[in-house]
C-alpha positions as CSV (number, residue, x, y, z in Angstrom):
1,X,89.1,178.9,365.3
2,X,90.1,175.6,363.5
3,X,90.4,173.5,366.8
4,X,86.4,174.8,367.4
5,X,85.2,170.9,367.2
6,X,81.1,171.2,368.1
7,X,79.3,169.4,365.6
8,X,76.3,171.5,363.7
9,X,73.0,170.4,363.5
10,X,70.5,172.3,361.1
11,X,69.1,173.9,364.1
12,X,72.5,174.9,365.5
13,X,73.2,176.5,362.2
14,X,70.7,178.5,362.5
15,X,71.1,179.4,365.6
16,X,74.9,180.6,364.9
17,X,74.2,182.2,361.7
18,X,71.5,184.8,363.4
19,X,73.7,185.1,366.7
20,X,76.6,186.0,364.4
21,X,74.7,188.5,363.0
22,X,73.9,190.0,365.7
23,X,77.4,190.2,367.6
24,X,78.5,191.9,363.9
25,X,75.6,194.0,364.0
26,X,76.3,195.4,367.5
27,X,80.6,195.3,366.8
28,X,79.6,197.8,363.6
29,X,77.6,200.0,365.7
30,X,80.6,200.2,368.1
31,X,82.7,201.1,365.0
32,X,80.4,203.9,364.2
33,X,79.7,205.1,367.5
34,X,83.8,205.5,368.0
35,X,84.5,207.2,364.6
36,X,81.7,209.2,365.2
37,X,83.4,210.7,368.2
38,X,87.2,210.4,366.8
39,X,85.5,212.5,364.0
40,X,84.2,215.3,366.2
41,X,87.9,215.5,367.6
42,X,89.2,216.7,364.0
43,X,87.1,220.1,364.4
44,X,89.5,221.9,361.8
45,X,88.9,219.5,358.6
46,X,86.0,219.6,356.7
47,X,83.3,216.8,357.4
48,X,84.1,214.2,354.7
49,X,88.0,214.8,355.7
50,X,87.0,213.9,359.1
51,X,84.9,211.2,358.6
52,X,87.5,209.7,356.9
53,X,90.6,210.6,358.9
54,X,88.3,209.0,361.6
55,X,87.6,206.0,359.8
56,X,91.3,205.0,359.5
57,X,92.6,205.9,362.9
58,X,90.0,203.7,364.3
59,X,91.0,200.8,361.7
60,X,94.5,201.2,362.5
61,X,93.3,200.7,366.4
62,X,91.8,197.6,366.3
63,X,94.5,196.3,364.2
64,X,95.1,194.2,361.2
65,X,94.8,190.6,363.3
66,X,91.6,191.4,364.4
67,X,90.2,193.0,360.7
68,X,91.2,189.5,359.0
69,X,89.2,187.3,361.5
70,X,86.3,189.7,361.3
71,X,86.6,188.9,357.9
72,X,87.1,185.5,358.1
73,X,84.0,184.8,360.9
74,X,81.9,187.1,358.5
75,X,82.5,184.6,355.5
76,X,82.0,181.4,358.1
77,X,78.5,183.2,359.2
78,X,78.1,183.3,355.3
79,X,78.6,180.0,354.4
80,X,76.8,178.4,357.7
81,X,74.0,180.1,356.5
82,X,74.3,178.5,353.1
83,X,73.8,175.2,354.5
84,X,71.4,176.1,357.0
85,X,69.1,176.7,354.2
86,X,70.4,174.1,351.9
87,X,72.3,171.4,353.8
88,X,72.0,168.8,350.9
89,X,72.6,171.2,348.3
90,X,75.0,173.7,349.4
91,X,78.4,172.2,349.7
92,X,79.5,168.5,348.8
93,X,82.3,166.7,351.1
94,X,81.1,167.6,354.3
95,X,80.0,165.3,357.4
96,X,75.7,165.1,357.9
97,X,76.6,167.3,360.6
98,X,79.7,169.3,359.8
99,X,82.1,171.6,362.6
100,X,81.7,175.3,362.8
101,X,85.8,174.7,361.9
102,X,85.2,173.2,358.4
103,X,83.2,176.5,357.7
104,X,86.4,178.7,358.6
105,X,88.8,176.4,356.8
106,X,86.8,176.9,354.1
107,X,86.8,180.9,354.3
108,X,90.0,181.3,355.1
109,X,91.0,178.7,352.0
110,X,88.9,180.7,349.8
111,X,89.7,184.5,350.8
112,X,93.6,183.1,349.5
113,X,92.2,182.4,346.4
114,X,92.7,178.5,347.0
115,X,89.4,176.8,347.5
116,X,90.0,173.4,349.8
117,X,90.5,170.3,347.3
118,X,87.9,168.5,349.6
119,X,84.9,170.7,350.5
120,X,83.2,171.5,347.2
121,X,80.5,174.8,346.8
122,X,77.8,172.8,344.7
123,X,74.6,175.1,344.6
124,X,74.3,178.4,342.7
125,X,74.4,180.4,346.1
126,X,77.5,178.7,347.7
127,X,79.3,179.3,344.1
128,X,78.5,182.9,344.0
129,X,79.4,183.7,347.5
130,X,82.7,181.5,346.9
131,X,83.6,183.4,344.1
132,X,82.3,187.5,345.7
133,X,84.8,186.3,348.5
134,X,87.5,185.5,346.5
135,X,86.8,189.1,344.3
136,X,86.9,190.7,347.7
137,X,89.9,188.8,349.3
138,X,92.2,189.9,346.4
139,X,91.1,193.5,345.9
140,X,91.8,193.5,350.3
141,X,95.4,192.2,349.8
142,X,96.0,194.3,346.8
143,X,94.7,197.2,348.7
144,X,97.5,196.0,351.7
145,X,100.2,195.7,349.3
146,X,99.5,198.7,347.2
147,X,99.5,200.5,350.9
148,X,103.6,200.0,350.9
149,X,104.3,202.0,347.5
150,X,103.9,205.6,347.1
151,X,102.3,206.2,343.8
152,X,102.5,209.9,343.4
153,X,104.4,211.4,340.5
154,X,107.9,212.1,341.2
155,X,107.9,211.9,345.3
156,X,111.3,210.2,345.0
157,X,112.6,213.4,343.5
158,X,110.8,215.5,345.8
159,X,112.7,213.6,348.6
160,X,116.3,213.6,347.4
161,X,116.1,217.7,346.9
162,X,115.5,218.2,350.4
C-alpha cells in the first residue's frame, strides 16, 4: 500500500473516500451475512452465545493480516476525507496534491502510537481523529497481548492437579 504512487486531486479524494466507503460497507455486510449463518450452525447455545461464538470464528477466518489492513485502509479513507473537505487546513507537510500512500503511512504511523515527524494533523478534525485512532490502536494491541495470558483465578493450579 505504501508503493501506491497516484497523485490525489480534491476531486480524486473524493472520489476514493465515498468508493472506500462503499467497498467497507458491502465487506461488513459480508461479515454479517457469514456470522449470521455460522451462528445458525451453533443450534445448542443460546442466541447471544452464538452470536458471539460466531463472531470470533469468522474473525479468526479472515485472519489477523487482513483485520490490520482493514484497519489501516479504514483510517486512510478517514484521513482522505479530512482533506477532501479541508485540503489547506487539515494536515500541514503534504504535497498540493499528496499520494493515497502518504495517507497510509500516516495511519499506520499513528495506530503505533508514533505520529510521522513530517506530516502534521493541523485542524481540529484531523487532531481528533489522530488522537480516537491512536485510543483505539492501543486498546486493539492491548486486547492482542492480553489474548496470550489467562487471567482467571488460580488456572495454573487447576492445571498442575490434573
Amino acid at each position: 500500500m505504501g508503493m501506491l504512487s497516484p497523485r490525489l486531486s480534491r476531486t480524486g479524494a473524493g472520489i476514493t473516500f465515498f468508493v472506500g466507503v462503499g467497498v467497507f460497507a458491502l465487506a461488513a455486510s459480508f461479515f454479517v451475512g457469514a456470522t449470521r449463518r455460522l451462528a445458525e450452525r451453533f443450534g445448542l447455545l443460546s442466541d447471544a452465545h452464538a452470536a458471539a461464538d460466531a463472531v470470533l470464528v469468522t474473525l479468526r477466518w479472515i485472519g489477523l493480516p487482513l483485520l490490520g489492513l482493514a484497519f489501516f485502509l479504514a483510517w486512510t479513507l478517514v484521513y482522505i476525507g479530512l482533506w477532501w473537505s479541508h485540503p489547506h487546513a487539515a494536515f500541514t507537510g503534504l504535497a498540493a496534491a499528496p499520494r493515497f500512500a502518504d495517507f497510509f503511512y500516516y495511519a499506520v504511523s499513528t495506530a503505533f502510537i508514533s505520529p510521522p515527524g513530517d506530516i502534521f494533523a493541523h485542524s481540529r478534525g484531523a487532531r481528533s481523529a489522530t488522537m480516537i485512532e491512536m485510543l483505539t490502536g492501543f486498546g486493539l494491541l492491548a486486547t492482542y497481548l492480553s489474548s496470550f495470558v489467562d487471567w482467571r483465578p488460580g488456572a495454573a493450579k487447576d492445571e498442575q492437579s490434573t
